[in-house]
MARDOZA-174787 format. One record per residue (C-alpha): residue in three letters; x, y, z. Coordinates in steps of 0.05 Angstrom, whole numbers, padded with zeros to 5 digits, always signed. Example, Ala and Ser with C-alpha at 12.3 -4.5 7.8 and 13.67 -1.06 7.14 Angstrom:
<pts>
ALA+00246-00090+00156/SER+00273-00021+00143/
</pts>
This chain:
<pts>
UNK-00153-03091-01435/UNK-00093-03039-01443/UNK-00109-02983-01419/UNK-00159-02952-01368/UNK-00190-02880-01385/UNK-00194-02827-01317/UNK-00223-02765-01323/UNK-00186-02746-01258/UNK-00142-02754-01211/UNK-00200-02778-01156/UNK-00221-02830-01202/UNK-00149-02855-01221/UNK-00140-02866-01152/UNK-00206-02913-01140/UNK-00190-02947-01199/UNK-00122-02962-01173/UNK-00155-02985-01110/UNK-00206-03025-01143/UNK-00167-03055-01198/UNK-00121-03073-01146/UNK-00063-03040-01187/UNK+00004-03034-01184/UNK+00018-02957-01172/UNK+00081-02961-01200/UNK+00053-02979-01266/UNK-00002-02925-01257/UNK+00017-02878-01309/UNK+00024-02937-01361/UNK-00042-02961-01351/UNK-00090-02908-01323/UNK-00097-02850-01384/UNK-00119-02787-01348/UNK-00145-02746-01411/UNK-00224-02748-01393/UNK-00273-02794-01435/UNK-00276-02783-01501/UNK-00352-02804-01505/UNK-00364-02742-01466/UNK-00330-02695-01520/UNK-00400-02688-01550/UNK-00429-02652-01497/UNK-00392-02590-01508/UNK-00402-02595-01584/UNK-00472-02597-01593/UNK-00516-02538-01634/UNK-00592-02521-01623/UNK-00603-02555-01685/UNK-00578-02619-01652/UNK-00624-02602-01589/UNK-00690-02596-01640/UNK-00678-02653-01682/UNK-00666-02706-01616/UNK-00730-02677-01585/UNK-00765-02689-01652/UNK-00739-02760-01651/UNK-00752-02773-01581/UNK-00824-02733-01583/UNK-00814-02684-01535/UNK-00871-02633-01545/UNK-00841-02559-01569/UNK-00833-02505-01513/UNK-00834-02564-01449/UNK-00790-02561-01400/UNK-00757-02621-01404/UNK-00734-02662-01333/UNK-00690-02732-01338/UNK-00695-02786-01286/UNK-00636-02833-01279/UNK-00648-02880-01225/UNK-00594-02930-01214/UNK-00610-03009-01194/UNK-00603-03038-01130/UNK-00555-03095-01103/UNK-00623-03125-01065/UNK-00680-03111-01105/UNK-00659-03179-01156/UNK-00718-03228-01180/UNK-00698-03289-01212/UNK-00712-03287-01289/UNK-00727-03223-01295/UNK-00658-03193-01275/UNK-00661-03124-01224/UNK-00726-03093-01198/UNK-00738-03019-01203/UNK-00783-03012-01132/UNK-00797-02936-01122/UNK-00849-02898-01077/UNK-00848-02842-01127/UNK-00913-02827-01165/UNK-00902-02817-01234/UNK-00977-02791-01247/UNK-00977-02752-01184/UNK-00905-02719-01192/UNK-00927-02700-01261/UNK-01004-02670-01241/UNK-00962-02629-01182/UNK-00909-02607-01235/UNK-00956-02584-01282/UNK-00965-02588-01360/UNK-00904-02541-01383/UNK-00857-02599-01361/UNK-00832-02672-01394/UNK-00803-02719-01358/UNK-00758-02773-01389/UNK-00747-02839-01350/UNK-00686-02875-01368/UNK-00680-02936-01331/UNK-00615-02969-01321/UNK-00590-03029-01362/UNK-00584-03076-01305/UNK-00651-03060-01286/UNK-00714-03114-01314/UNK-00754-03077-01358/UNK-00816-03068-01327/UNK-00876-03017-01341/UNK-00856-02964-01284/UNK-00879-02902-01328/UNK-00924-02927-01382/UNK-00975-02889-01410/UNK-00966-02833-01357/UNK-00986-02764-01386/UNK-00918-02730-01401/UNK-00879-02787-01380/UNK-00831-02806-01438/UNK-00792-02878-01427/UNK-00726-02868-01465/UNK-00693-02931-01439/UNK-00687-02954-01507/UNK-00646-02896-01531/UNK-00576-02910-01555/UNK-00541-02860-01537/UNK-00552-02828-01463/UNK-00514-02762-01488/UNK-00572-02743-01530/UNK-00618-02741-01466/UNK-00572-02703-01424/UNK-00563-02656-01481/UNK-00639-02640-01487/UNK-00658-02637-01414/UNK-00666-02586-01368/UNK-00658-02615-01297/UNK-00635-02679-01281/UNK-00662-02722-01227/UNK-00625-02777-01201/UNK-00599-02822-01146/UNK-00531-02861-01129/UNK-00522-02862-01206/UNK-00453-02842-01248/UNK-00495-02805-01292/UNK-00486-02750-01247/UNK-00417-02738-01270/UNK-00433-02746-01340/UNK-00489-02686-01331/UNK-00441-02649-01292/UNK-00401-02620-01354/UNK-00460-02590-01377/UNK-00466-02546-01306/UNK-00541-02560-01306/UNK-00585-02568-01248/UNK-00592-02636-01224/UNK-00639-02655-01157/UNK-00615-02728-01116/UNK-00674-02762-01098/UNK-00653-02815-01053/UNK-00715-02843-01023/UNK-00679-02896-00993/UNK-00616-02868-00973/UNK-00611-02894-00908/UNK-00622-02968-00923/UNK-00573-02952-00980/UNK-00518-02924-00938/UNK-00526-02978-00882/UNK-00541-03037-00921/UNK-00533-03034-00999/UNK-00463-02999-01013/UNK-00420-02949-00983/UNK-00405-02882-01022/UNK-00338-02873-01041/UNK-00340-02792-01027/UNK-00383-02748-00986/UNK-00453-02741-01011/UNK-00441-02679-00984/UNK-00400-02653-01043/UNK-00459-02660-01087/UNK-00487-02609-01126/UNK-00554-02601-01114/UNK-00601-02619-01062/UNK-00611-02685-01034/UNK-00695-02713-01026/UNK-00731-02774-00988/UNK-00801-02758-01005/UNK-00838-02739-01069/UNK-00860-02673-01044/UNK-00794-02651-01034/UNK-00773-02678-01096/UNK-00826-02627-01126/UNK-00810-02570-01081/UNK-00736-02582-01107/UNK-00749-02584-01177/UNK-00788-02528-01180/UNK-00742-02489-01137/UNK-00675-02509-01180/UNK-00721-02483-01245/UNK-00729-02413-01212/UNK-00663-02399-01180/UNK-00612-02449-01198/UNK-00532-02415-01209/UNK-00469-02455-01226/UNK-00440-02445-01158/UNK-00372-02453-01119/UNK-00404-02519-01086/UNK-00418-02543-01167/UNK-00343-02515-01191/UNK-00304-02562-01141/UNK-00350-02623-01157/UNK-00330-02618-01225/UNK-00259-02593-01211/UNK-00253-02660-01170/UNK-00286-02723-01207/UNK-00284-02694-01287/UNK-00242-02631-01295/UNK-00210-02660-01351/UNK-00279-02669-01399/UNK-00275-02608-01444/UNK-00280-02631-01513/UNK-00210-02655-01533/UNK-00201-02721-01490/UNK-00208-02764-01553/UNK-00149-02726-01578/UNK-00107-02738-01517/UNK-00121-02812-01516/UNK-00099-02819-01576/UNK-00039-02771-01573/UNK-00019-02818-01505/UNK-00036-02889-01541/UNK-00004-02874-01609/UNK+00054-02836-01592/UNK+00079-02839-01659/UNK+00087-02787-01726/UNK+00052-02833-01766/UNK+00111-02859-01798/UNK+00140-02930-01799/UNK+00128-02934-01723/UNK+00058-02925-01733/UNK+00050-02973-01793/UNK+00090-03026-01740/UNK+00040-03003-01683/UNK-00025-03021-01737/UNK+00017-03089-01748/UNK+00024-03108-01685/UNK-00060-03085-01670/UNK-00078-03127-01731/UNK-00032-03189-01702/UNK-00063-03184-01640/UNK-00139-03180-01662/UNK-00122-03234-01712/UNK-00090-03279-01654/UNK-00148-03256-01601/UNK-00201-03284-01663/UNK-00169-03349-01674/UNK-00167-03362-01606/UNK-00242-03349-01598/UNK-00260-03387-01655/UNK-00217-03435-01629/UNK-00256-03443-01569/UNK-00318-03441-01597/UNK-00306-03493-01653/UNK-00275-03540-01593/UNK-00335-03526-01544/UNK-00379-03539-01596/UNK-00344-03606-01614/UNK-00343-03621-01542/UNK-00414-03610-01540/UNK-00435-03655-01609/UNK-00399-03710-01564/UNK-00446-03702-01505/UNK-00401-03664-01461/UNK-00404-03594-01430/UNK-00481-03579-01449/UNK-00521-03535-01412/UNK-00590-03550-01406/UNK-00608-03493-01459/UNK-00554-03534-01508/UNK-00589-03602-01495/UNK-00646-03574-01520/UNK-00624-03534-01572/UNK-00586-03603-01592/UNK-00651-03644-01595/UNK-00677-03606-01656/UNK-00612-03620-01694/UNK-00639-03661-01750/UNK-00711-03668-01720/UNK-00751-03660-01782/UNK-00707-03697-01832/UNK-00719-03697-01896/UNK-00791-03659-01891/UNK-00813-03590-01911/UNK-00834-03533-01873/UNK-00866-03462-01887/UNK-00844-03393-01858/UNK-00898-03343-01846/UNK-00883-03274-01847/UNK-00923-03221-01834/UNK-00919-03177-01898/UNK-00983-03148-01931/UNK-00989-03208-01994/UNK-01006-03262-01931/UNK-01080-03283-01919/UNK-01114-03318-01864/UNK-01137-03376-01913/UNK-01075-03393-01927/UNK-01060-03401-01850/UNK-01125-03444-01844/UNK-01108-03482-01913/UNK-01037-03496-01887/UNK-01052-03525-01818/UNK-01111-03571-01854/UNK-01065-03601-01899/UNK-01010-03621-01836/UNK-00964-03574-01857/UNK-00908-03553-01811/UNK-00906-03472-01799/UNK-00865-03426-01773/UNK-00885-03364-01745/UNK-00855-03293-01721/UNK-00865-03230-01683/UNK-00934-03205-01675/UNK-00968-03257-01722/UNK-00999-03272-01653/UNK-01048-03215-01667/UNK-01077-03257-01713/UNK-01090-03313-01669/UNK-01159-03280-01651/UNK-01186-03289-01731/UNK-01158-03363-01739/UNK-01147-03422-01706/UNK-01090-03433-01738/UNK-01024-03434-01699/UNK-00950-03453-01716/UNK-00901-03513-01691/UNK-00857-03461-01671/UNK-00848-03387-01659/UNK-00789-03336-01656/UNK-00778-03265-01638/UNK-00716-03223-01635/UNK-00742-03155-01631/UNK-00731-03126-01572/UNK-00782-03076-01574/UNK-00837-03132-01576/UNK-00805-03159-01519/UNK-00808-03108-01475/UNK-00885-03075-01479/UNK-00915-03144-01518/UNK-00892-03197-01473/UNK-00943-03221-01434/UNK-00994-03214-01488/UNK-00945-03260-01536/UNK-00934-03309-01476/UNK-01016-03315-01467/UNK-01012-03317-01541/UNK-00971-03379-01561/UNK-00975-03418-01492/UNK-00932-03478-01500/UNK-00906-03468-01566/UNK-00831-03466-01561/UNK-00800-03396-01571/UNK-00734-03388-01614/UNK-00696-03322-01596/UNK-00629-03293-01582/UNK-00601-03278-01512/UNK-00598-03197-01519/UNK-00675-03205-01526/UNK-00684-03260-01479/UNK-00667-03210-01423/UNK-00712-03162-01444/UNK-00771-03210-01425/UNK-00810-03171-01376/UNK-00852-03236-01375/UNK-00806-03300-01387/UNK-00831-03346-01442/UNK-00857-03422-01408/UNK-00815-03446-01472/UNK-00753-03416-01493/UNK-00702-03437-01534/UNK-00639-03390-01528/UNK-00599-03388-01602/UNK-00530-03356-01610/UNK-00493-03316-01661/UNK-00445-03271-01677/UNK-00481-03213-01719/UNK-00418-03171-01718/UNK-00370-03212-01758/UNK-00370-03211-01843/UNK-00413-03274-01864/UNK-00366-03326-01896/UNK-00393-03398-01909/UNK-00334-03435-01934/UNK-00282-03419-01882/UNK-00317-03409-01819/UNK-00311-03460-01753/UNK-00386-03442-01742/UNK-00406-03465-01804/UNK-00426-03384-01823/UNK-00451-03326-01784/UNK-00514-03294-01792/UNK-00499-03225-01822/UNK-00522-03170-01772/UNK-00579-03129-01782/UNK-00604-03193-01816/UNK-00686-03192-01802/UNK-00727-03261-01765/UNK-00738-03295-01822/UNK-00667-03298-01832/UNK-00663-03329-01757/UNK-00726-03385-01781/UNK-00688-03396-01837/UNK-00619-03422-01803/UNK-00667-03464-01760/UNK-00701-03492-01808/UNK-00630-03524-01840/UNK-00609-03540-01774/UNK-00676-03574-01762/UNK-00658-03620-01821/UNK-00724-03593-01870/UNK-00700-03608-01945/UNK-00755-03555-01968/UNK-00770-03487-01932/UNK-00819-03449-01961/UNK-00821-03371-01946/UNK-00898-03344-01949/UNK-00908-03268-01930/UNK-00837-03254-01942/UNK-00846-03182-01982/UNK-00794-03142-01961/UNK-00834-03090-01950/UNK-00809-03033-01923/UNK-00823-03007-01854/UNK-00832-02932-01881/UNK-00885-02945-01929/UNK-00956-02970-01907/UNK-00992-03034-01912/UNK-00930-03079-01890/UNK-00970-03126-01853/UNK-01029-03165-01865/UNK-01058-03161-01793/UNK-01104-03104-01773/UNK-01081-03074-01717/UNK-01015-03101-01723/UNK-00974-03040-01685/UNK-01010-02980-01643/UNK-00976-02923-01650/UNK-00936-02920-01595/UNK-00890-02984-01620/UNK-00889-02951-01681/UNK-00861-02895-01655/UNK-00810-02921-01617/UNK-00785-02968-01680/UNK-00780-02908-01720/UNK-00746-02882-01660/UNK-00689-02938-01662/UNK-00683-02941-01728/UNK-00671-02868-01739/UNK-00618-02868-01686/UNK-00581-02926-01724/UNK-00583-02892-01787/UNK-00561-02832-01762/UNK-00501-02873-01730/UNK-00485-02902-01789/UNK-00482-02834-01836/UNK-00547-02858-01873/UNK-00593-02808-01904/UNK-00664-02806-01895/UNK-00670-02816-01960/UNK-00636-02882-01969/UNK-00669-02921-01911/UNK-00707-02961-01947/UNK-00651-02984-01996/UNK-00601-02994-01940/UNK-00660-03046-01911/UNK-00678-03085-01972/UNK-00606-03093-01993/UNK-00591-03117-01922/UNK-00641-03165-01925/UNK-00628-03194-02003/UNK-00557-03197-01974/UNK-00567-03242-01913/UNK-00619-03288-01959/UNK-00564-03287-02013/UNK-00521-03311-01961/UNK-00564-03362-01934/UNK-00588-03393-02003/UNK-00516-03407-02010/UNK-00506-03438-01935/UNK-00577-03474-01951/UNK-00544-03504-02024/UNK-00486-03533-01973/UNK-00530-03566-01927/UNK-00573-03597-01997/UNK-00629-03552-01976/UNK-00680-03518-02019/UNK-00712-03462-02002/UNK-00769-03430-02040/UNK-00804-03367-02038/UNK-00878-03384-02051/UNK-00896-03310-02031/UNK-00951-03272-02079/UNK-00913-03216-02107/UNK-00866-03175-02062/UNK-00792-03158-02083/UNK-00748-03220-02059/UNK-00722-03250-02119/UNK-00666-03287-02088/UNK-00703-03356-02087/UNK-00741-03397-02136/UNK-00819-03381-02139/UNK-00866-03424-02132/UNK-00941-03422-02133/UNK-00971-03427-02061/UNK-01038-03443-02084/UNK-01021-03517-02093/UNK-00999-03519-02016/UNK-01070-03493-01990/UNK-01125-03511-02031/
</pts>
């Protein structure tokens, strides 16, 4: 870390304070230009407003309210991370607010996900939403507690109501404010029905007062639009001459050095760990599969449209190993087939599927990443935890790590790398039709998705595109070429390892492996 970003003088001071810095050195560490993430929200047009409500599904003409509660230091269960405990009745606040309002319940990241407003008439849970500026722009009001957000909604000089049910316990026991809650700009609440009563009255007479002015004016005077500009007018310092090409030189040295020294580690650790030394217990076991089906073949079962239940049932009759993914589990009611082994790295699943899944599988072992480990409302009895690192280019020959799964690669791509590791010499890929998620008919389970998920995977996937400068138009291409890349990429880490991998689909559009007939596996 170089530098630390203020947007004031109040905050340089705590962060002095908490950083435990040298004040001399203030002014070459702290950069008091306001965050530049918070330019957007004084940039933003109506037509930004309509098309995030659209995307979000906030009904036209509601009065829209966000809730922001922040987690608490006591409120921790083991596996499932922090708990959101409330006394606040999301059915009841909405029946006393009425039907021209919306409420959208962002939860914090620390917090365990956990159903708190699910399937509560006009209750929208946005916690999956990338970007938090795209709520505050749209809302009306914002409700919230101890949280930061405050001073992000602040530059929009918007009502905002502090429920803090708990305040005293808070104060006394939990944390210590580091100003007076005094200052704050709006009213402070215990109970629900003065929540209400203070929503309602913030809605009808709300003005950006002098009590509002000197709580921005103290913690984020300098957010207006042009701190991205200032941080790099204070970091760069430079006409973008030979200085500057020296500055990108020394950047590039340092990033290159910071790499090496990661890889570094990693390839070491990882030796360490091939020797027996420094394994956690998630490495033992991810260790014990190394090689564990040598020299046998396995089959991969997506869920595209082309897969049928026979071939399930014809698979598991003949003692064929299997593979399965995602919701496949919705099958489980139609066959008694089941697989040797199940992943899942979609996050969505994890969060409003887990328990079902869990009931699901029972003991099969469950492959999946970290990020979506922690999403678990419900942990998994079996878990194994894998590792990668998605953001760094895919290169087979020259990496420490042996290659890197290419991000935005899909869960086949994730059975696949198991598979070699495993030690299979033949993986067959069955159901693998790279489909795409925007058409219909991409799976062959009835009822695979309700609505709702549906919603909120277009919802993700809409914000990523949009992040990325994609067109609605191209979606589709920019998914199917990501996926013929990563299996392009992983034929070629497969042919180094002396695997072969087949794709003994019917039909679809991968084209990267050789085909073979699947007919012969399931009769």
């Amino acid at each position: 870390m170089d530098y630390l970003i203020s947007p004031s003088r109040f905050y340089s001071e705590k962060m002095i304070s908490s950083f435990r810095l040298d004040k001399s050195h203030k002014e070459d560490i702290i950069l008091e230009t306001g965050y530049p993430r918070n330019d957007a929200l004084f940039k933003f047009t109506e037509e930004d407003v309509k098309r995030i409500k659209e995307e979000i599904g906030v009904p036209e003409g509601k009065k829209v309210i966000l809730y922001t509660p922040t987690w608490r230091d006591n409120q921790f269960k083991k596996g499932e991370g922090f708990q959101y405990n409330t006394e606040l009745d999301f059915n009841k606040l909405m029946q006393q607010l009425g039907d021209e309002y919306v409420l959208l319940f962002r939860a914090h990241h620390q917090i365990g996900f956990k159903d708190v407003a699910n399937d509560v008439p006009g209750v929208i849970d946005v916690t999956l939403v990338d970007d938090v500026n795209d709520l505050y722009i749209i809302s009306d009001l914002m409700i919230t507690d101890y949280s930061s957000t405050m001073f992000d909604y602040g530059d929009l000089k918007r009502p905002m109501v502090f429920y803090m049910y708990d305040l005293d316990e808070y104060q006394g026991e939990i944390r210590d404010f580091y100003f007076d809650i005094n200052e704050l700009p709006g009213p402070i609440v215990k109970t629900q029905d003065d929540l209400v009563k203070a929503i309602l009255d913030q809605f009808a007479n709300f003005t950006y007062d002098e009590k509002y002015k000197a709580f921005t004016e103290k913690f984020n005077y300098l957010d207006d639009a042009h701190a991205a500009r200032r941080v790099i007018e204070k970091t760069i310092k430079t006409d973008l001459g030979p200085a500057f090409r020296f500055y990108k030189w020394v950047i590039h040295t340092k990033n290159v050095i910071r790499k090496s020294f990661r890889d570094g580690y990693i390839a070491f650790s990882g030796m360490l760990r091939c020797m027996g030394l420094c394994r956690t217990a998630n490495s033992k076991l991810l260790y014990s599969y190394k090689n564990k089906h040598k020299g046998q073949r396995c089959f991969l079962v997506g869920n595209g449209p082309s897969m049928r239940l026979s071939d399930l049932e014809g698979l598991q009759k003949n003692g064929e190993i299997t593979f399965g993914c995602n919701l496949v589990t919705k099958a489980f009611d139609q066959t008694t087939w089941r697989p040797d082994y199940y992943f899942l790295i979609d996050r969505i699943c994890a969060k409003f599927q887990s328990e079902e899944i869990n009931e699901a599988i029972g003991n099969i072992p469950l492959f999946t990443n970290i990020t979506t480990y922690n999403i678990f409302r419900e942990k998994p009895k079996n878990p194994v935890i894998l590792y990668n690192i998605a953001k760094d280019k895919y290169k087979v020959k020259r990496s420490p790590l042996a290659y890197y799964i290419p991000s935005g690669s899909t869960v086949m791509s994730l059975m696949i790398e198991m598979a070699v590791y495993m030690g299979f010499s033949e993986i067959y890929l069955i159901g693998c039709d790279c489909t795409s998620t925007f058409t219909g008919n991409t799976h062959f389970i009835n009822g695979y998705t309700d609505d709702k998920l549906k919603q909120r995977d277009a919802k993700k996937i809409v914000d990523r595109m949009r992040r990325l400068g994609i067109q609605s138009d191209d979606y589709e291409k920019y998914f199917l070429d990501g996926s013929l890349n990563a299996y392009t990429l992983l034929k070629e880490h497969a042919i180094k390892h002396h695997v072969k991998i087949f794709n003994a689909t019917r039909g679809g559009a991968l084209e990267v492996f050789d085909r073979v007939d699947l007919d012969k596996f399931v009769k």
